[in-house]
N, C-alpha and C positions, 0 to 999 in steps of 0.2 A: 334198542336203547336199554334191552334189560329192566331193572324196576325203575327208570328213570321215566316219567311220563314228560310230554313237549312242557304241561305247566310248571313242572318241579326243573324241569332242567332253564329255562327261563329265567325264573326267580333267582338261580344262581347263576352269577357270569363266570365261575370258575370253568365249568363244564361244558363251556363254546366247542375248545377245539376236538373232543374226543365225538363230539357230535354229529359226525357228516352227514347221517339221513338228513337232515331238514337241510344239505344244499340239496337236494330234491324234488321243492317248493317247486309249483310249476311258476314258468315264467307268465307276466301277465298276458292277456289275451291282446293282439295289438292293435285288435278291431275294436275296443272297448275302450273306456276311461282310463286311465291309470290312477287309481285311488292312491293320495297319498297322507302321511300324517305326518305333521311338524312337530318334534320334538325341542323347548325351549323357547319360548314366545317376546322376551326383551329384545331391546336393542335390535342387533340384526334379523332376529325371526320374525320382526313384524315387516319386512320386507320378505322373509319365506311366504309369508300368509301370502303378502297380496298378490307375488308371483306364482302360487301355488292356489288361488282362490279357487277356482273350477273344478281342481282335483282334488280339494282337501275332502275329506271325510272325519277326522277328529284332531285334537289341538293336544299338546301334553305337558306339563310344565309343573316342578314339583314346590312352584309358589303358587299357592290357593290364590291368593288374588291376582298374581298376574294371569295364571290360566284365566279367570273370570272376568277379570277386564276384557281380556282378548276374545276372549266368546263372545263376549256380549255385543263389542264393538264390533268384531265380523257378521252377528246374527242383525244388526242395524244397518247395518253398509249393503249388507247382499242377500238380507230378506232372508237367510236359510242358515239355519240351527246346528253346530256341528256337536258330536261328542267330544268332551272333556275328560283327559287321564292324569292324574299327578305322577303316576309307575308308570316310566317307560317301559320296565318289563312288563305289567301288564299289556302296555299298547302292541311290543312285539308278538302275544299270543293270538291276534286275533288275525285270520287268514282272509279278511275283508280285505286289507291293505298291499300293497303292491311294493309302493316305497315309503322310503324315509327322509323329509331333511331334518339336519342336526344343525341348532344353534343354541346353541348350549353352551357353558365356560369351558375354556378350551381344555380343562384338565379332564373332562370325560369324552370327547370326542371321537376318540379311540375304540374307547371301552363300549358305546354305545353304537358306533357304528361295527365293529365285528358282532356285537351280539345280533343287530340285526340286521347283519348277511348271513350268519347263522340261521336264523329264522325264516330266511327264505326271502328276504326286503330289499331293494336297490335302494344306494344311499346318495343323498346329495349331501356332502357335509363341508360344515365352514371353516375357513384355513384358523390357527394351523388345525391340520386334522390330527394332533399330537399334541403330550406334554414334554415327549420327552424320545430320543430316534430310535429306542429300541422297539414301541408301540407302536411307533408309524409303520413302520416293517411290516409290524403282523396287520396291522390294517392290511394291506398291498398283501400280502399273504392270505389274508379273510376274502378277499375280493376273489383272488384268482380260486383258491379252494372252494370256494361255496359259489363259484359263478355269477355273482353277482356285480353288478356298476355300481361304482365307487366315484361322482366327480366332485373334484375338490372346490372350494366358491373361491377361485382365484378368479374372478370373472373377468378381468383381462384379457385372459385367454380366448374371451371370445369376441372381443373386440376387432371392428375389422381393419383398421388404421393400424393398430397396435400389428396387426399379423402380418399386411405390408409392410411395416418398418421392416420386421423382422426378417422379412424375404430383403427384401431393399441391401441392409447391413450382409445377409449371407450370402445373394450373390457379389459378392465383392465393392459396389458403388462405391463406394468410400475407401477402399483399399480395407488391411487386416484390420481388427480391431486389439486397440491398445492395450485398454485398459473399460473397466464397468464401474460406474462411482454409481450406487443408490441412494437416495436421499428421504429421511423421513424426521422434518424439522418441521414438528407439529407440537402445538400449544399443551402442556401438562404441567398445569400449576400444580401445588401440592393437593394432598387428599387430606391433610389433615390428619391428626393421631388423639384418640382417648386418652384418660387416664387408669379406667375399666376400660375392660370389655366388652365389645358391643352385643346388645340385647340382640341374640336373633329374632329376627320377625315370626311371630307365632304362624302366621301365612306358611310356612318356610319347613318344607321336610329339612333339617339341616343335614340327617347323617347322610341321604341319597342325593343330596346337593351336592357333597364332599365326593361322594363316589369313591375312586381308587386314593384322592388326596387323603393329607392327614386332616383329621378332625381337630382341629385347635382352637383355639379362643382367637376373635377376630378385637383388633385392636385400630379400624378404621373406622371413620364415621357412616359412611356410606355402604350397604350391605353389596348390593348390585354395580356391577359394572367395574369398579376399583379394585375387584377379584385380578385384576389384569396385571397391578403392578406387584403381585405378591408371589414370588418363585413356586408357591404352594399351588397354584389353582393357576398361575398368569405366567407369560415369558417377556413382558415387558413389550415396550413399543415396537423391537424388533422383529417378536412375532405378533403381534396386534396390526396394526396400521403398516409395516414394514415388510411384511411376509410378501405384499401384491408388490412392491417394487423391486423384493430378493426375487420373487417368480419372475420378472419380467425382466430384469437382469441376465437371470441364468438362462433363462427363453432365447435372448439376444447371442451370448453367450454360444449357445449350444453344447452345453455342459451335461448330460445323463445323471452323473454320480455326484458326489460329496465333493469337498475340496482336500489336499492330501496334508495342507498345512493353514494351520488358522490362528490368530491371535486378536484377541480383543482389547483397547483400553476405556475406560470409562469409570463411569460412578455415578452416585445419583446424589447431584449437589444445588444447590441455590436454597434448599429450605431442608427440614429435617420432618417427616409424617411418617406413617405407617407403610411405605411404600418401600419392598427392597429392591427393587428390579433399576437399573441403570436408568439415568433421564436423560443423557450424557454418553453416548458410546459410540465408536470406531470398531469395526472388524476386518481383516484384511483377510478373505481366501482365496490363497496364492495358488490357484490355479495354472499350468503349468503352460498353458498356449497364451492365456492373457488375465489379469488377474481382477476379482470381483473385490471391491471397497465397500461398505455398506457404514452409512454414519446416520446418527442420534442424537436429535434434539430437539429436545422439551422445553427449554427456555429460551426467552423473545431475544431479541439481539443485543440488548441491552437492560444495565439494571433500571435506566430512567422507564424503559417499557414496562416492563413488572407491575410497576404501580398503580396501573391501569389491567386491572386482566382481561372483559371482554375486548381489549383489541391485542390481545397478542397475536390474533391468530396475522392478522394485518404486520406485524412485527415481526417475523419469523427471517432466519438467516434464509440465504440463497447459495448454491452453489452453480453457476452458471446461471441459466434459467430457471433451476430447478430447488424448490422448496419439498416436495412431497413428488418423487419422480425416479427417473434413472437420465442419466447420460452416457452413452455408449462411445467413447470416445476413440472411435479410427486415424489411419494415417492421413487420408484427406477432408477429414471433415468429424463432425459427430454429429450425434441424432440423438435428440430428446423427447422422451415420453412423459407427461404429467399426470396426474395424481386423477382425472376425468375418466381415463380410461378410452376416450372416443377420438383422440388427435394424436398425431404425433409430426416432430418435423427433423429436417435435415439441414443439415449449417455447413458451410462449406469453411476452410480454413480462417477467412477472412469473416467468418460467425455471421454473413450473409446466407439468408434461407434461400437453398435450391431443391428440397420437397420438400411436402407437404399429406399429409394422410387423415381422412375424418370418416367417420363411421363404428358406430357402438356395437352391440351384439347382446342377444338374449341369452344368458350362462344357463338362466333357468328351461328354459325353450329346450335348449342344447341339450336337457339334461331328461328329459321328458321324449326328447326326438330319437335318443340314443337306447333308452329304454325300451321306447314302441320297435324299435328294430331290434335289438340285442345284440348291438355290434360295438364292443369296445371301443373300438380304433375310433369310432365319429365322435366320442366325450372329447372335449376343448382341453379338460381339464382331468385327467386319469387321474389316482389318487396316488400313481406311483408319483407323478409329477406333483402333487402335492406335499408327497413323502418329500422329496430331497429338497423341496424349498422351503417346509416348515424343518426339516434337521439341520438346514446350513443356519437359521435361526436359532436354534438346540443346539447347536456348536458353539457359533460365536458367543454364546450367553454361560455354559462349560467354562472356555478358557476364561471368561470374567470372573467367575466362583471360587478360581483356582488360583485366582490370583492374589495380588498384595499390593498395600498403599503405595508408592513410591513419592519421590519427587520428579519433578517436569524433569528435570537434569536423568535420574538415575530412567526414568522410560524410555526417553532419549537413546539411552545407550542398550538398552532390551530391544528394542525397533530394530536397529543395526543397518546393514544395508538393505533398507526398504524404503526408497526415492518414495514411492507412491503413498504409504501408510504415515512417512516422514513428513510429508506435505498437510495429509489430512489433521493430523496428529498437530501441528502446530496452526492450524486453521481452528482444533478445538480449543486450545489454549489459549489466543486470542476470544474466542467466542467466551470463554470462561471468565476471562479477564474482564470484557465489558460488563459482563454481567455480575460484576466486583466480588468472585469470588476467590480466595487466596489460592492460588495453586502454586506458589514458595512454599508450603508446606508437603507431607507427604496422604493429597488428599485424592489422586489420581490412582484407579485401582489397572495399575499392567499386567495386564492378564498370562499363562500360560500359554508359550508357543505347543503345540498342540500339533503330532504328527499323526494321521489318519489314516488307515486301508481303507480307500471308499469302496471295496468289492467285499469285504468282510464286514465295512462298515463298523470299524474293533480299533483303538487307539495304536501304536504299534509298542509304545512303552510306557504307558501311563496309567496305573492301577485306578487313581481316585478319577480321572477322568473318564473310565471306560466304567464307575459306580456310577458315573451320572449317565451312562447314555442311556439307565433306566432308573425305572422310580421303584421304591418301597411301597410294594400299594398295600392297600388294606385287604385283610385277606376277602373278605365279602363279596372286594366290589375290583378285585384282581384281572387285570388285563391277561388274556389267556394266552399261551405259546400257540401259534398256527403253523404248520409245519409247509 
């Protein structure tokens, strides 16, 4: 490594990929424990903890209080004391540790699981594992180069209902499949918007909070969590809560790659906050055997429900059965998965159920099992499969960016011949309508038809679209090229 020592090269995430000695790292012993340490302790990581309890050896998180709550409360629950890091670089220098999981905002995700496959660490990291499809890549690139496991928390994947459907739909039971409609029509009232900037919490590294993001002034009320609906740090519901039903779409599916053509409509309407990401969206990727639908929505079915918000979630539209789901729909039947991840069932034309499938699955176990052996192939959840279900989210959010206000009329005619997106598309416009919002105006954003190489993974003629398929990081905290 020349005058570059493991802690200097560390501290920088530029210097990942030129680094190969540390894939080197021996693998863990698989007669022992597998040490791991949890990177980001809110929301999802307090589920890392308590799956990961046995194996944890230190916690890291670069809000001083929530590191400290979470110490505290794992050292009360389970009688034993862990170490505390706010630098996740520093946590990567220490060769105590085996793995990593990452739950963290999803805009470093990337960046912090190649650094630490670099350092010699098996990652578990939580969907998407990207902000953006050119870093997903080099994750999946990080993995195969530094040999290390990579599984994505689609944890569906390891569900055992879910995996029978899946066999069920591919040998044939139900004839071809038609079409893939995902559904994720879940409650997102507004976040509210300052009139300042919001005080960062002193608690709060902000600049290594931000990572490869831009550093900006945050103009929501809420610091944590509401990072989601912000293009800067967030990819909106579709890859938030959406990503588990695009995975288990494309799972059905049996799709490998991207889609070759995609186009999104939406917007984010019912109130006006700090939030810029879609509350409201349709994606169509026109897959060429049978094609994937994915729809969005954040508001209850109507504007009389609004007015109530703890029960919107009780108010939420349906598409067939399904509210937070997929429906796989074939020539004699379809099959529905919901939002549980433990059941799935089979409806026959006459939308009378003739199967039925029930049984959950341990993603963390899976992930831990796959480790002790060092066999890629037994992860539920590869991170390459990760990749292209968090990028077909990173797509359809692209052609929204790219797009322009219309009217219901002039998107209409943008759709063109697409029965299927045509259908969806005017199931949103009713939903909009109950929910009294003017869509006679031009307040509908139609997005960018959008043609793909899913093997180059490269727009085939679209300059500003193929600027988005990555980000402007900051140079600091720069996602590295991995060859």
């Amino acid at each position: 490594m020349n005058r570059w020592t493991r802690r200097t090269f560390l501290k920088g995430t530029v210097g990942v990929a030129a680094c190969g000695v540390l894939a080197k790292v021996a693998r863990a012993d698989v007669n022992s424990q597998i040490r791991v340490a949890t990177i980001g302790l809110n929301g999802r990581g307090k589920s890392h903890i308590g799956a990961f309890k046995d194996n944890l050896v230190a916690l890291c998180d670069c809000d001083e209080n929530v590191l400290g709550r979470a110490a505290g409360e794992f050292e009360k629950k389970y009688d034993r004391k862990l170490d505390t890091i706010t630098d996740y670089r520093k946590l990567l220098e220490r060769s105590d540790i085996d793995a990593v999981s990452i739950a963290t905002p999803s805009h470093s995700h990337s960046l912090i699981g190649i650094a630490a496959a670099a350092a010699g660490k098996h990652v578990y990291c939580e969907k998407p594992v990207s902000q953006c499809v050119w870093e997903g890549r080099q994750l999946v690139n990080a993995s195969r180069h530094y040999d290390r496991l990579i599984q994505c928390g689609t944890q569906a994947r390891s569900s055992a209902a879910i995996q029978q459907a899946v066999q069920y739909v591919r040998d044939g039971k139900l004839g071809k499949i038609k079409y893939v409609v995902g559904t994720c029509y879940k409650p997102r009232p507004s976040i509210g918007k300052l009139d300042q900037p919001l005080v960062i919490p002193a608690s709060v590294d902000y600049d290594l909070w931000c990572g490869p993001a831009a550093k900006v002034d945050l103009y929501r009320p809420k610091f944590h969590y509401d990072w989601h609906w912000d293009f800067n740090t967030g990819c909106g519901d579709i890859g938030n809560q959406g990503i588990h039903q695009m995975d288990i779409a494309r799972w059905f599916l049996g799709e490998g790659a991207l889609a070759p053509r995609i186009m999104s409509v939406g917007a984010r309407l019912g109130y006006e906050d700090a939030g810029n990401t879609p509350n409201t969206q349709v994606v169509l990727y026109d897959y060429p055997a049978a094609p994937l639908l994915f729809e969005t929505r954040g508001l209850p079915k109507s504007k009389a429900a609004q007015k109530d918000q703890p029960t919107w979630e009780s108010s939420m539209d349906r598409f067939l059965e399904s509210q937070i789901g997929v429906i796989v729909q074939c020539e004699n039947g379809h099959v529905y998965s919901s939002s549980n991840y433990d059941t799935a069932q089979a409806f026959g034309p006459d939308g009378t159920e003739i199967a039925h499938w029930s049984g959950g699955g341990d993603h963390f176990k899976n992930f831990l099992d796959a480790v002790r052996s060092g066999r890629r192939e037994e992860l539920h959840a590869d991170v390459l499969e990760g990749h292209v279900s968090s990028a077909l989210c990173h797509l359809g959010n692209i052609s929204h960016r790219l797009g322009k206000k219309h009217t219901v009329g002039e998107i209409g005619s943008q759709i063109g011949e697409q029965p299927l997106l045509r259908e969806s598309f005017d199931r949103m416009v009713a939903h909009l309508k109950a929910n009294e919002v003017d869509v006679d105006g031009p307040v509908l954003v139609g997005g960018a038809w959008l043609e793909l190489d899913p093997t180059r993974e490269q727009f085939a003629n679209n300059n500003a679209a193929n600027h988005l398929l990555r980000r402007d990081d900051r140079p600091a905290f720069a996602v590295p090229t991995i060859a």
